[in-house]
N, C-alpha and C positions, 0 to 999 in steps of 0.2 A: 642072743641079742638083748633079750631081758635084763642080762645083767651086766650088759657092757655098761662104763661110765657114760658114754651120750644118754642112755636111755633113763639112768638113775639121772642126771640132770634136767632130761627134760619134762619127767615123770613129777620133778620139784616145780620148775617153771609151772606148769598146769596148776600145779595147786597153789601155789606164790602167787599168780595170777586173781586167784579167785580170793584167796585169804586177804589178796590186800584191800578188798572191798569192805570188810570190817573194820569199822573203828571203835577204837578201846573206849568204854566208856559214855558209847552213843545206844540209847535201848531203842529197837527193833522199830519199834510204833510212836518216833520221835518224828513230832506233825512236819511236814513240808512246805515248802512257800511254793506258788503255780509261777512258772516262768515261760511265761506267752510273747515275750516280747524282749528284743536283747539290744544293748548298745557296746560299740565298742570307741573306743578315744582313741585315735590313730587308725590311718589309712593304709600306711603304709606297707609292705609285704607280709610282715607279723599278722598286723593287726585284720588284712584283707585275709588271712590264710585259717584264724580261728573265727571271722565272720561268716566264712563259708561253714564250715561243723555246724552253725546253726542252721542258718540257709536250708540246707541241703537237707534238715530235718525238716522242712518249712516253718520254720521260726522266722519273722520280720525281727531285721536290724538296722539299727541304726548306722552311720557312717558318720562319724565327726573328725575334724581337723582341723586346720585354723583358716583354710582358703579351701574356696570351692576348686581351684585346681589340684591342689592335694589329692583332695578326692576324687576327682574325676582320673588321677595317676593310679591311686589305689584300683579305682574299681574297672580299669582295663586289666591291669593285671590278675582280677578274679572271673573276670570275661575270658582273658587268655588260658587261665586255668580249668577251667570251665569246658573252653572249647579243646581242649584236648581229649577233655573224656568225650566230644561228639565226633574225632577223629580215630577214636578206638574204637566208637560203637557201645559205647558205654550210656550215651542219652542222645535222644535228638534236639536239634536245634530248638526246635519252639520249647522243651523242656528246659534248656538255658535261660530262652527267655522268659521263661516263666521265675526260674531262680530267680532271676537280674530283677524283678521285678520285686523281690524281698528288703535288696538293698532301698534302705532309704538316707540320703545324705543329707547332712547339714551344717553347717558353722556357729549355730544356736543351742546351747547349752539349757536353753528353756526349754528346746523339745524334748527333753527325757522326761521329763514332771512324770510320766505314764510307765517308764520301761519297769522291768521287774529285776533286771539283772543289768550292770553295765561293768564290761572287762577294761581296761585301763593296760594300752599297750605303748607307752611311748617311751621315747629314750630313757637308757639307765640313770637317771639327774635323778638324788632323795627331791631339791628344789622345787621340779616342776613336776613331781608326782604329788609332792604335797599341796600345789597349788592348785594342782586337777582333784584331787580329795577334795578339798576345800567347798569346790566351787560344787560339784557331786551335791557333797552333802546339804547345799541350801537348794537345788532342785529337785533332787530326787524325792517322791513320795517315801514315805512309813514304809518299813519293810522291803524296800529294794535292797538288792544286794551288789556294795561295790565291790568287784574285784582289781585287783594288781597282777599284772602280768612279769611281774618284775622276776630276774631270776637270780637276782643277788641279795638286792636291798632287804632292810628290816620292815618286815611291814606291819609291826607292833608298832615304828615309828607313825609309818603312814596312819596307821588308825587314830592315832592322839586326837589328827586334828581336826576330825570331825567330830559331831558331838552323838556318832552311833559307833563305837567298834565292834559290838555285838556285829553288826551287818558288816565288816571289813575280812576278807579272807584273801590268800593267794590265790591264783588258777596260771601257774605256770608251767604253758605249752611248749613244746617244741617244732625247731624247725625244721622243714616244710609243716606248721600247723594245720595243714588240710590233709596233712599225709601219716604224720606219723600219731603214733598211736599213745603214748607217755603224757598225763594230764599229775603232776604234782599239785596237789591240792594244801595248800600251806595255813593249817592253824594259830591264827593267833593269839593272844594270852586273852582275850576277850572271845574271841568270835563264838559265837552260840552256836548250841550242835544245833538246830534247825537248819542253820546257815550252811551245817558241816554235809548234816543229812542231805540236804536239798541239791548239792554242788555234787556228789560224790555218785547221785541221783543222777544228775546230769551228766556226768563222764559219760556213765554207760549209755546215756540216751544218745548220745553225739559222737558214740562209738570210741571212746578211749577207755585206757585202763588208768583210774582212779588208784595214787597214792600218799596217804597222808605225811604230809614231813612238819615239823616243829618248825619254831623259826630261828633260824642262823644265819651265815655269811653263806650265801650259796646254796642253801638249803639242804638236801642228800647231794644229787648229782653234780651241780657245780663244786659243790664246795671238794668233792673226792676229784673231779675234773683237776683241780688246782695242782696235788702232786704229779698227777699223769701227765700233763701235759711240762712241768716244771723239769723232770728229771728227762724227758725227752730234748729239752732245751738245755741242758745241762752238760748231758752226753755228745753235743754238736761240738761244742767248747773243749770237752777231753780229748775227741776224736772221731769218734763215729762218726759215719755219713748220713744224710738225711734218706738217704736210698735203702739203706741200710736198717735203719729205726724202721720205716713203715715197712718194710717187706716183713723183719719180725713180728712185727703185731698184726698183720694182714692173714700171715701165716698160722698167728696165735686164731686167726677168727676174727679181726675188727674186721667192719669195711671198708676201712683203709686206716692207714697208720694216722701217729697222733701231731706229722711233720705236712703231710697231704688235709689233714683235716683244718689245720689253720690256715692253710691257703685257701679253701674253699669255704669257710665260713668268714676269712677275712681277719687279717691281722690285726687292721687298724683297730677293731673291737678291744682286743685283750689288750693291743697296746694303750688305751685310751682309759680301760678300768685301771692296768696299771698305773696311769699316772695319775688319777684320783686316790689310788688308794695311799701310793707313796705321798701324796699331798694332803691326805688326812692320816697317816701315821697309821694305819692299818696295814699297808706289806713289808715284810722283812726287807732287812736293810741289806740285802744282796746284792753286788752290782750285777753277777752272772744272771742272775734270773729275772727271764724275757729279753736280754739282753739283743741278741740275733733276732730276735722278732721285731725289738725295738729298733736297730738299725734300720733294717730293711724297709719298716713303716716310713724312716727319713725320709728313706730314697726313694720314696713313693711306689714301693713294691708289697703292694697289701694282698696279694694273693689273686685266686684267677680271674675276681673281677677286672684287674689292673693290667692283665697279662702278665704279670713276673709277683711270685713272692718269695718264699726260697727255691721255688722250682719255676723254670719256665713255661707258657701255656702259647701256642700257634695259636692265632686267631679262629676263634669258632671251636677250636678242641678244651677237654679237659684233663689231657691227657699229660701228666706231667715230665718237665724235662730235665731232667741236672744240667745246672749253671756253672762252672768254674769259679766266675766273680763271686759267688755266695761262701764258696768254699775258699778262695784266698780270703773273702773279708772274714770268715770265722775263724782262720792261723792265723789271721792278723790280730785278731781282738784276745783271743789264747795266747798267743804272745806277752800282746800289753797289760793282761791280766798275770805273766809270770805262767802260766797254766804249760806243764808238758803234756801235750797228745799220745796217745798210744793207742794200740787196736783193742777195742773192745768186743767180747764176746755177743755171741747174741743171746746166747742163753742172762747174760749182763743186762742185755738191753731189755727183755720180755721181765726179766725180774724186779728191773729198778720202774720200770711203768706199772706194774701190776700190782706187786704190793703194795705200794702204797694207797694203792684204791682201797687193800685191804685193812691196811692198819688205818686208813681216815674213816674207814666203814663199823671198825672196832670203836671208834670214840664214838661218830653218831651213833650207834646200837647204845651204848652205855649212857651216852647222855640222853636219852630218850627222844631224839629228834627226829629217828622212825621208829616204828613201831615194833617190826620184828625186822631179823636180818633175811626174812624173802622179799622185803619191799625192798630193800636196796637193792637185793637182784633182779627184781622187776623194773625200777626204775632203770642201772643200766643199760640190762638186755634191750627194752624198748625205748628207751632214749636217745643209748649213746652208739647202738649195734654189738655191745658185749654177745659174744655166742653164746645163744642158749643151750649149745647142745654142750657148754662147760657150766652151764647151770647161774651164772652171774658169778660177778666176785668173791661174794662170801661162802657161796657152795664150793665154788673151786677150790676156795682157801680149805675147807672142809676136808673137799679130795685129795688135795696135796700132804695136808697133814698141819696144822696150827703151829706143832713144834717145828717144822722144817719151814714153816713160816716166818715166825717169831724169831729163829737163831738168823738167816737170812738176812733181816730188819737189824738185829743186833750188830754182823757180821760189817753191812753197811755205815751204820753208825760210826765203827770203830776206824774201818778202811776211807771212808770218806769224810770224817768230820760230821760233827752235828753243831757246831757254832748256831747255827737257827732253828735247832732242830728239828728238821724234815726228817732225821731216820729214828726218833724217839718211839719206842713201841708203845704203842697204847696199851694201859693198862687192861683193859679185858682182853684184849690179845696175849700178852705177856698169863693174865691169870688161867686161861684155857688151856696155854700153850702146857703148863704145869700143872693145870690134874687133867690132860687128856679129853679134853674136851673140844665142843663142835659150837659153831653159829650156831648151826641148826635147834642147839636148846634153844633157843631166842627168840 
């Protein structure tokens, strides 16, 4: 069993886990700031979901919004979370209310003058994250540290416009943020390693696993999300079924495919960055891509919040169901796009999702946006549910073989067009793939 591949992967995971806790360039005995006291900007599920991680350390936080109803929305729903773990036996009641008692709400932007730390979780807008910096940086004391929870945006932007970027860092959490484990911690071209040390400090205090990303479009994780989920939406249009795509990745080890998953975190999101990005000239000019996602958002089919988004959900269930109408409207749009369908492989479908993680993971390694290629595997694995027992993407790419990677990546290029180029191998990919080599030097 030793030498099965599960075991060599997850024997990587362990240690990927623990390496990612080093950051390059930060010395051992680099002083820390005491963070007694936490705010967060946004009530909302997000924002109530990383207020509890502190909470639950006994840390007082703050609760801000724009209306005390807001609030009072947020912080049922950490009472409801809350009171689940007294439903399992996990804590009793008075131990809730002693939690509940951490929370402190407000609408006043003066009560932070005192906090040490405030996270910053509100909608994807650069606008109104910059006008929450803004405002941040003339109450907060010397030495607090603002975080962005943003998990796109530039937050070298956001720092400008305050007159501390040293104290400006990412801390983007994932969701359920009380549950899961993945804290991207996002360096920016100023932020000071205290600030770096101090946060990274705090992962582990608040029970996550801390990984340092550079700043880009997406950072690691979303930004390698983008072909995964792109070439799943792609393949709906050739032919494959949506039933089809997630039972191969399901089988590959997600937990659940990448056609179930935007039902359940909600289409209207991706469709909504989509059209910011297409309206600031940042997404390729494809009409295919998010295409059916964007339909369906029309027709007010956003996934299982809505009851319908490419699959149907029973009331009260999550349990998904093939629509017919999703599948006439996508012959229908294959059609008016000229597009002939045909059956696609599953080994097709497991390869055009996968790599790509790979070769996006080969340019972040190379452009230094993480650190080594175990923190990409660490971010997946506990991010996005990658199996670990395939060790994350870029071990997997490892075990597969770089050059049976790499020809693959080529093969696609050729067979499907690279007009925007989505199948362009990345150059450390391509250079590995030809002397024999592995992530793993990385």
């Amino acid at each position: 069993c030793m030498q099965s591949p599960p075991s060599v992967a997850l024997r990587h995971v362990f240690f990927a886990e623990r390496q990612a806790a080093r950051v390059a360039g930060l010395a051992r005995d680099t002083t820390l700031r005491s963070i007694k006291r936490v705010a967060m900007i946004g009530a909302g599920t997000m924002g109530g979901g990383i207020a509890m991680n502190f909470a639950s350390r006994g840390i007082p936080v703050h609760m801000v919004d724009v209306d005390d109803a807001a609030i009072e929305r947020g912080l049922a729903v950490v009472r409801g979370n809350y009171m689940r773990g007294v439903k399992k036996g996990r804590m009793t009641e008075a131990q809730l209310e002693s939690l509940m008692q951490l929370f402190v709400p407000t609408t006043d932007y003066e009560d932070l003058a005192d906090v040490d730390l405030v996270i910053e979780a509100v909608y994807e807008n650069m606008t109104i994250k910059k006008e929450i910096f803004r405002r941040l940086d003339r109450v907060c004391k010397a030495g607090a540290i603002l975080a962005s929870n943003t998990s796109y945006l530039d937050l070298d932007e956001i720092a400008k416009v305050t007159s501390r970027p040293r104290d400006v860092v990412g801390m983007h959490f994932f969701s359920p943020a009380n549950i899961m484990r993945l804290l991207e911690v996002v360096r920016g071209a100023a932020t000071a390693p205290e600030v770096m040390a101090t946060v990274m400090k705090l992962a582990r205090q608040i029970g996550k696993i801390g990984v340092v990303s550079g700043v880009c479009y997406g950072f690691i994780g979303n930004r390698m999300l983008e072909g995964y989920i792109r070439e799943a939406g792609l393949m709906l249009l050739e032919g494959a079924r949506p039933e089809q795509i997630d039972r191969v990745l399901y089988e590959f080890g997600m937990p659940m495919g990448p056609i179930a998953m935007g039902d359940l975190a909600g289409m209207d999101i991706g469709a909504r960055i989509r059209e910011e990005r297409r309206a600031n000239g940042t997404f390729p000019a494809d009409e295919r891509f998010g295409l059916v996602a964007d339909k369906l958002v029309a027709m007010g089919r956003c996934g299982q919040k809505t009851g319908a988004g490419v699959y149907l959900y029973k009331k009260g269930s999550r349990t998904p169901v093939t629509d017919p109408e999703v599948q006439t409207l996508i012959q229908n749009e294959a059609a008016r796009l000229g597009m002939s369908q045909r059956a696609i492989s599953d080994e097709e479908v497991l390869t055009r999702c996968v790599y790509p993680l790979i070769n996006e993971g080969a340019r972040i390694l190379e452009e230094g946006i993480a650190q080594r290629a175990g923190d990409i595997d660490v971010v997946w694995i506990n991010g996005y549910g990658f199996p670990a027992y395939r060790g994350g993407p870029m071990h997997y790419a490892d075990s597969v073989g770089l050059k049976e990677v790499y020809d693959r990546v080529c093969s696609y290029r050729d067979t499907l067009g690279n007009e925007f180029g989505y199948w362009e191998p990345a150059p450390l990919l391509e250079r590995l793939a030809g002397e024999g080599g592995k992530f793993a030097e990385f």
